[in-house]
C-alpha positions as CSV (number, residue, x, y, z in Angstrom):
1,X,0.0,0.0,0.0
2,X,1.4,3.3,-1.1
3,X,0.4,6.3,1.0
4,X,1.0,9.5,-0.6
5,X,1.4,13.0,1.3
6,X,1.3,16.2,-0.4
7,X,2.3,19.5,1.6
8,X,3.7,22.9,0.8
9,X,0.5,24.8,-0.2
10,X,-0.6,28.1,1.4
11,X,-2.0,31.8,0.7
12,X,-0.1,33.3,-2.0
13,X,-0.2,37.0,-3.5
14,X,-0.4,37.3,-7.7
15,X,3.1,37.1,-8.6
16,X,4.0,35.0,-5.8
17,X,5.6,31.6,-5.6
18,X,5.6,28.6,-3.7
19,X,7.2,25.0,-3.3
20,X,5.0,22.1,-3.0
21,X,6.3,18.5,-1.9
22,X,5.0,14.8,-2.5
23,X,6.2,12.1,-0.9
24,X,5.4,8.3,-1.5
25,X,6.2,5.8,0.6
26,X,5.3,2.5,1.3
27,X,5.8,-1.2,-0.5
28,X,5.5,-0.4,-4.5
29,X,6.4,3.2,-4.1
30,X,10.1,3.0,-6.1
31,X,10.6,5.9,-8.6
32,X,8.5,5.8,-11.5
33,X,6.8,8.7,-13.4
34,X,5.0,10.8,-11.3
35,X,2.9,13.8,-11.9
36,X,1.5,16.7,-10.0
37,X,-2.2,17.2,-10.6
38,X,-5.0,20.3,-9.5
39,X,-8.2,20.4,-8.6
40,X,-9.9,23.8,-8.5
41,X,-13.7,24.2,-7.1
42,X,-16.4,23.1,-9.3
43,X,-13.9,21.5,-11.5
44,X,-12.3,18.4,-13.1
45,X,-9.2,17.4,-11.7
46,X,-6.4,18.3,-14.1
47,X,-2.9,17.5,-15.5
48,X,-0.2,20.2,-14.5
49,X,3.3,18.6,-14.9
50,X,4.8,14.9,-14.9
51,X,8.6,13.8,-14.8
52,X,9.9,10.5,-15.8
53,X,12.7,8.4,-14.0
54,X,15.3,10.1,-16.5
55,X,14.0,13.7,-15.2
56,X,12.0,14.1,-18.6
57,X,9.8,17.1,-17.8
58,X,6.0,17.8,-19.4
59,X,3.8,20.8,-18.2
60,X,0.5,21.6,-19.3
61,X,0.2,24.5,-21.4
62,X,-1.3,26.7,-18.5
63,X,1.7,26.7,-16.5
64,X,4.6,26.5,-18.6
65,X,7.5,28.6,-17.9
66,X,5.8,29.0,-14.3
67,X,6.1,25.8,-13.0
68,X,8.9,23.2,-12.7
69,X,8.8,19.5,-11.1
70,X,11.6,17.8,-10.1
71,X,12.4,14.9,-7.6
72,X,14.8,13.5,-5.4
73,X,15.0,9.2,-5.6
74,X,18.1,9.2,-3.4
75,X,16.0,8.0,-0.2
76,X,14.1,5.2,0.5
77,X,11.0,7.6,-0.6
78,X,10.0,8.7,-3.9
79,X,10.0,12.3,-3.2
80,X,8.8,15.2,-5.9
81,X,8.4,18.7,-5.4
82,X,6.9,21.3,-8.0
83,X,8.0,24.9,-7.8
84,X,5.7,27.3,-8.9
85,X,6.4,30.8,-9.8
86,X,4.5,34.1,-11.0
87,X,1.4,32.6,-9.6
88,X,-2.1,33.6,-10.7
89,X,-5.8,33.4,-9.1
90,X,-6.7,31.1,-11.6
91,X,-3.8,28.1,-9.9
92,X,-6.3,28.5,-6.6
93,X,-6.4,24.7,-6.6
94,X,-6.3,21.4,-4.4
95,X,-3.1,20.6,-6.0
96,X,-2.2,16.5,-5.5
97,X,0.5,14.6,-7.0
98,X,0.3,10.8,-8.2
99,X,1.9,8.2,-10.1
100,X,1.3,8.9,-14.1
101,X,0.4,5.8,-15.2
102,X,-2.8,4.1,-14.3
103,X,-3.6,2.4,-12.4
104,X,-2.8,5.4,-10.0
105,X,-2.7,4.4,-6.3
106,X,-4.8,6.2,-4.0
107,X,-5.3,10.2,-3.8
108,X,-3.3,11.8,-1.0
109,X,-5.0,14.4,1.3
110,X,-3.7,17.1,-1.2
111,X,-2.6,20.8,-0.6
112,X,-4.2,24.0,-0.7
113,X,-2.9,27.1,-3.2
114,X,-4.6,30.1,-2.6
115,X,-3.4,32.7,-5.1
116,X,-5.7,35.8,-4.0
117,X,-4.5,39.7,-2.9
């Protein structure tokens, strides 16, 4: 069983930027490709970036030059973080990270971005 905790997220101002973290742990949990993931009120949960076990790096077109993923597979965790920069209102989002390939295991708690003045 793979547990997954997000953390990082808080109140932002436009422009702002934060760090968010994701760390899997638990049997099955080696380093694969993972992905961060958003979910805003009233909407679908969406794609935002993945990166593969080379560091290959894919964003979705609404945060591109924003945003950067990385990780860290040194540990005995699979750990990613996703740095985002020049933030707007409209990344106000539940913001979850996940393996990319289904099947998925199960959906952290998630963290809460606030991007409001």
């Amino acid at each position: 069983q793979v547990q997954i905790v997000e953390s990082g997220g808080g109140l932002v101002q436009p422009g702002g930027s934060l760090r968010l973290s994701c760390t899997a742990s638990g049997s099955g949990s080696a380093a694969r490709a993972m992905a961060w993931y958003r979910q805003a009120p009233g909407k679908q949960r969406e794609f935002v970036a993945f990166i593969s076990n080379s560091g290959a790096t894919n964003y979705a077109d609404s945060v591109k030059g924003r945003f950067t993923i990385s990780r860290d597979n040194a540990g005995a965790e699979n750990t990613v973080y996703l740095q985002m920069n020049s933030l707007k209102p409209d990344d106000t989002a539940l913001y979850y990270c996940n393996k990319l390939l289904l099947p998925q295991w199960s959906w952290g708690q998630g963290t809460q971005v606030t991007v409001s003045s």
